[in-house]
Residue, then its C-alpha position, 0 to 999 in steps of 0.5 A: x210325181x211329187x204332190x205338194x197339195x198336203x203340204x201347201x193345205x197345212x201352210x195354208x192352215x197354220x198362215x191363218x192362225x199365225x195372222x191372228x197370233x198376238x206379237x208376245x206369242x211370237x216373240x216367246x216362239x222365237x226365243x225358243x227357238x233360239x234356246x233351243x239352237x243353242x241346247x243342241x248345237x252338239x246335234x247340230x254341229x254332228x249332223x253339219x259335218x256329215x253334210x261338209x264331208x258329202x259335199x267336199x267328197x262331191x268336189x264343192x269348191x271350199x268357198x262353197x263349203x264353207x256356207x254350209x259350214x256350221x260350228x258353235x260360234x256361228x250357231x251362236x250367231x245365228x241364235x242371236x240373230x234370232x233373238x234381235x227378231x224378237x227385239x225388232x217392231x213387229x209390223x204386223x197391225x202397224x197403221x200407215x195412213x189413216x183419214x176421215x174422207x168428207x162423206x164420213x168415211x173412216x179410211x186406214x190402211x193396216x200392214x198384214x202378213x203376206x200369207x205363206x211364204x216359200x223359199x228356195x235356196x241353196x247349201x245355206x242352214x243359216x238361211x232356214x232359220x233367218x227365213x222363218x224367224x222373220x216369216x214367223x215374226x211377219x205372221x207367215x207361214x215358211x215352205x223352205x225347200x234348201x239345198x240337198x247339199x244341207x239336207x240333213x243340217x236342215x232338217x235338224x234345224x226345222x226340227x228343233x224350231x218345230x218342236x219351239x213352236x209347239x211349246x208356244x203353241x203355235x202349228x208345227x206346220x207354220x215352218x216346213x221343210x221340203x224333204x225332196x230337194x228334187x228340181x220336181x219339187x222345186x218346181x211344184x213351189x213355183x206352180x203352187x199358186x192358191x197355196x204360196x203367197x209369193x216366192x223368194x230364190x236364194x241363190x245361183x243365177x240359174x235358181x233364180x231365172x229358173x223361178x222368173x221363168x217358170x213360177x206362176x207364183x209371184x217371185x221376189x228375185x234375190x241374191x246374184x252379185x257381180x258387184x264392183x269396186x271403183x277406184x277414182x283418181x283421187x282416193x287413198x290407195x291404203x284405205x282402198x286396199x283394205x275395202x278391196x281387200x274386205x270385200x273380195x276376201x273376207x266371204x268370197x261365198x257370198x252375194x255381196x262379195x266384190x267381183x269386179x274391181x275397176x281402177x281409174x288410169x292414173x292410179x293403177x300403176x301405183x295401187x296394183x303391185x300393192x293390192x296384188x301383194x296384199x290378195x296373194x295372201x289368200x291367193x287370190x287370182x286375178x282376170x285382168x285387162x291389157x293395162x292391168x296385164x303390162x303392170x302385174x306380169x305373166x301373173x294375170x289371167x287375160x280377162x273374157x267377156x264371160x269373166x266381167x258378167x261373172x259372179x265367182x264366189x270364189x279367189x277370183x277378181x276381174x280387174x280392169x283399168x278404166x279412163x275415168x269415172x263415166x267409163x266406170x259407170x258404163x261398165x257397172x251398168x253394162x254387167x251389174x245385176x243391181x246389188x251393191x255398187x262401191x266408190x272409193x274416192x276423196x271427191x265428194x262431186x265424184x262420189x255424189x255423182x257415182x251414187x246418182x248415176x249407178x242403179x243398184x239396191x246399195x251405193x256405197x262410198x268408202x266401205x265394203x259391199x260387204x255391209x249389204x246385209x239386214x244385221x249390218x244395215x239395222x234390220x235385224x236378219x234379212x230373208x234375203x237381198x232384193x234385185x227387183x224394183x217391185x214391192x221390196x228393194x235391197x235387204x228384205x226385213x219383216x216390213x218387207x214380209x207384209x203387205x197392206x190392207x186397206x179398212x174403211x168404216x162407215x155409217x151407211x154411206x153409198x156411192x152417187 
């Protein structure tokens, strides 16, 4: 049986001492751990490759593998991610409201750190480092549990941020990593309450129902992301290709990758021919409707109900031809999972009432879902993207690792 109890105690230990750590030692911790990314990218990368050969020797499909995939440029990448950690403000201490009530009382309301922070992902290693930069930035400690696809990737890189933090002289214990990427211990996260704080899933829609089932530790849901792309009667037909086209291929891998594309009625005939010839070059299948099936050809794959409701990551794009801009909506709101929603349109009525009527963390109007991401929205590197309407919504940054402590001083005051 795994004992999660020795583990849980360090987290505790270590979230009690970083609370209290002042916002220059944890800016030297986290540009330590970025120097010491990229002094051993060498070890880094050596170790990655063993995890990609295991995992294609599984017979992983290669969208998969590729967010395993590590080489010096994204190493790089994720060293700088680090660093804008550092240049972000730090919300800890932050003060959000404060006032003096008639009776004299002296009433602030503070952010503070969440406590310990554990999250479960899978065959991610960018994901280990953003999550404790920002835990670590936030005053939190990090339990990461990622998947055994990454096992030794992962391992790798919570050592060298253990040993960055020691230099700093911050607890080793402020970042750990579960070792057993058992479904034993995954679930001893969800039943660590008194030890986690709260628990954030990334990945597959079976880990995240799997710890909204069955946590008893709060869970943030994160990640799933059957995102669509509408097409109005009025947009223009090259800039849709290209988002399209941005949004379905550029990472297929990943959450904000578009996988369901609804064309209105009077502009399929035009744009399929074209957007297919332009999605055959990274052989991209199509799953379609009638409509879409009597354009294109024998090519189409007839589309499933199954095929609507699925996140692919993958060369895979539903395809459906809709009347007009209410059937879109109702088709996003009978199969989204609330992360990023997209119109391509030249009407502003359109795009104002697509935005007003489409429940998701990220509306967009003419751009890619692809920009669902805490770099590209401003908040430096994310912890994760949050489907839930309670506490964090969209992109989770270091705002959204804190919570808020109410401080009221007095001179003797009681209550009548």
């Amino acid at each position: 049986m795994f004992d999660f109890e020795p583990i849980g105690r360090k987290a505790k230990e270590a979230s009690r001492s970083l609370a209290l750590a002042g916002t220059e030692q944890k800016n030297r911790s986290l540009s330590l751990i970025a120097e010491e990314l990229i002094k051993n990218k060498r070890a880094i990368i050596d170790q990655n490759r063993l995890d990609v050969k295991a995992a294609e020797a599984k017979g992983v499909k290669s969208s998969l593998v590729d967010r395993l995939y590590l080489n010096e440029k994204r190493i790089e990448g994720i060293a700088d991610g680090v660093e804008k950690v550092v240049s972000l403000p730090d919300p800890v201490g932050m003060i959000e409201y404060g006032e003096t009530r008639p009776n004299g009382l002296r009433v602030l309301k503070q952010r503070v750190p969440l406590g310990t922070v554990g999250i479960i992902y899978e065959s991610r290693p960018n994901v280990t480092v953003d999550a404790a930069a920002l835990c670590l930035k936030s005053g939190n400690a990090a339990i990461l549990r990622g998947g055994s696809d990454a096992i030794g990737t992962n391992t790798v890189l919570v050592t060298i941020m253990q040993d960055a933090l020691e230099k700093a002289g911050l607890s080793r214990e402020s970042v750990q990593l579960l070792a057993d990427t058992s479904r034993e211990a995954a679930n001893a996260m969800m039943k660590a309450h008194g030890y986690i704080d709260v628990l954030i899933p990334r990945g597959g829609a079976g880990l995240i129902r799997s710890c909204v089932e069955n946590s008893t530790v709060p869970v943030i849901e994160t990640g799933v992301g059957n995102c669509h792309i509408y097409v109005d009667s009025s947009a223009s037909i090259p800039m849709a290709i290209d988002i399209i086209d941005n949004a379905k291929t550029q990472r297929p891998g990943v959450c904000n990758a578009a996988e369901s594309l609804l064309l209105h009625r009077d502009i399929a005939e035009e744009i399929l021919p074209k957007l297919k010839k332009r999605l055959d070059q990274h052989k991209v299948e199509i799953r379609g409707c009638e409509i879409t099936k009597m354009i294109l050809g024998s090519c189409v794959v007839p589309a499933t109900e199954e095929d609507w409701a699925t996140e692919f990551l993958d060369y895979i794009l539903a395809v459906k031809v809709v009347d007009n801009l209410y059937d879109a909506i109702d088709h996003i709101r009978k199969y989204s999972t609330g992360h990023s929603e997209c119109i391509i349109t030249d009407s502003f009525e359109a795009a104002a009432e697509f935005q007003r009527l489409v429940d998701a963390a990220a509306v967009y109007v003419n751009a890619s879902t692809r920009f669902t991401d805490g770099y590209e929205l401003g908040l430096g590197a994310e912890i994760g993207i949050s489907t839930a309407k309670l506490h964090a919504r969209g992109p989770m940054g270091l705002k959204e690792l804190t919570t808020i402590k109410y401080l009221i001083t007095g001179n003797g005051q009681i209550r009548q």
